[in-house]
C-alpha angles and dihedrals in degrees: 000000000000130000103254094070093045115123120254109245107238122239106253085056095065084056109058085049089050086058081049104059094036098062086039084063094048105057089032086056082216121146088220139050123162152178119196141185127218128204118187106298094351136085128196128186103250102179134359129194119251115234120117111249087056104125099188117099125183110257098166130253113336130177114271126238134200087244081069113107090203090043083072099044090050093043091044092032085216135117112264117199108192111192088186130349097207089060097048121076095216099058106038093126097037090091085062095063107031100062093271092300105149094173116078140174125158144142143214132276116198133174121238092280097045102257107141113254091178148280142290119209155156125219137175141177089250146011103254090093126111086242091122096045097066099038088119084048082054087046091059096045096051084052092050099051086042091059088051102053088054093059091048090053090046082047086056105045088044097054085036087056086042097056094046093054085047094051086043088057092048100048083046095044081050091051088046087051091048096039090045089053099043091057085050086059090047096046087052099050084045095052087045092045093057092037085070089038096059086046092045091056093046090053098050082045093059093032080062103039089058103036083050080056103045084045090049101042112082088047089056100048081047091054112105125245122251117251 
């Protein structure tokens, strides 16, 4: 299925998921907590949460690059956990797009049929946070939000089956109408049919009524009376 004929989620779904990641950023003592979006190529900063010293802002969908911690979640559909970008070969240059965080660990969000809806993560500057105390607590709540996206997408495809039951009713009450007018038509060229047929038949009655006279009248007028 293809994104653009993903469901929006609602409102009141964000936020619940923005209670989620703030507490999560509370007990993590972490400045960051997100949850992204991806679209194709392209990644966009769905929620953030809300304390203060977050430095993320939402600036739309922008194209993904392999310096992107979440780029790699989303591409290995696995969880990454980063302890710190500057020792690690792969993510020298992460620091440099993700407002200077070195520590990651985040894990994938997927709709029903596996396509990636996102990520969910926690960064730092650095690794003396509680993130990795609570990664069981990061494993509930990507289970959580997977489990609501299923229900969205359910949502979806039901109203979707809905609508096109209710489109099929309508195209068959229309053929009734039709059909039904079109027997209406048909009794009434019947009932005028046998209307003329009635009058054709009288007429034929009384045309031979009068042409049997006319035959049998002379022979009548030459009939002799009776003594």
């Amino acid at each position: 299925m293809t994104t653009s004929r993903r469901p929006e989620v609602p409102a009141n779904l964000l936020e619940k998921w923005q209670h989620v990641i703030d507490l999560l950023a509370r007990l993590s003592n972490t400045p960051a907590v997100l949850i992204t979006q991806v679209r194709q190529d392209d990644i966009s900063l769905l929620l953030r949460s809300s304390n203060a010293e977050n430095p993320f802002r939402p600036r739309g969908f922008n194209k993904r690059c392999s310096d992107m911690y979440c780029d790699r979640v989303v591409k290995d559909q696995s969880a990454l956990l980063v302890e710190n970008s500057r020792q690690t070969q792969d993510w020298q240059n992460a620091p440099e797009v993700e407002n200077g965080m070195t520590f990651y660990l985040g894990y994938p969000l997927s709709w029903p049929d596996a396509e990636p809806f996102g990520t969910i993560c926690v960064m730092d500057y650095q690794a003396d946070n509680r993130a990795l105390d609570y990664r069981h607590l990061m494993e509930e709540f990507q289970s959580l939000i997977n489990h609501d996206l299923k229900l969205l997408q359910e949502l979806q495809t039901h109203r979707q089956q809905q609508s096109r039951l209710e489109q099929h009713l309508r195209t068959l009450n229309t053929e009734i109408d039709s059909r039904t007018s079109d027997l209406d038509e048909i009794n009434t060229a019947l009932r005028v049919l046998l209307r003329q047929r009635e009058n054709d038949r009288q007429a034929l009655e009384q045309e031979t009524c009068a042409e049997l006279s006319q035959q049998l009248s002379p022979c009548l007028s030459n009939w002799p009376a009776s003594p």
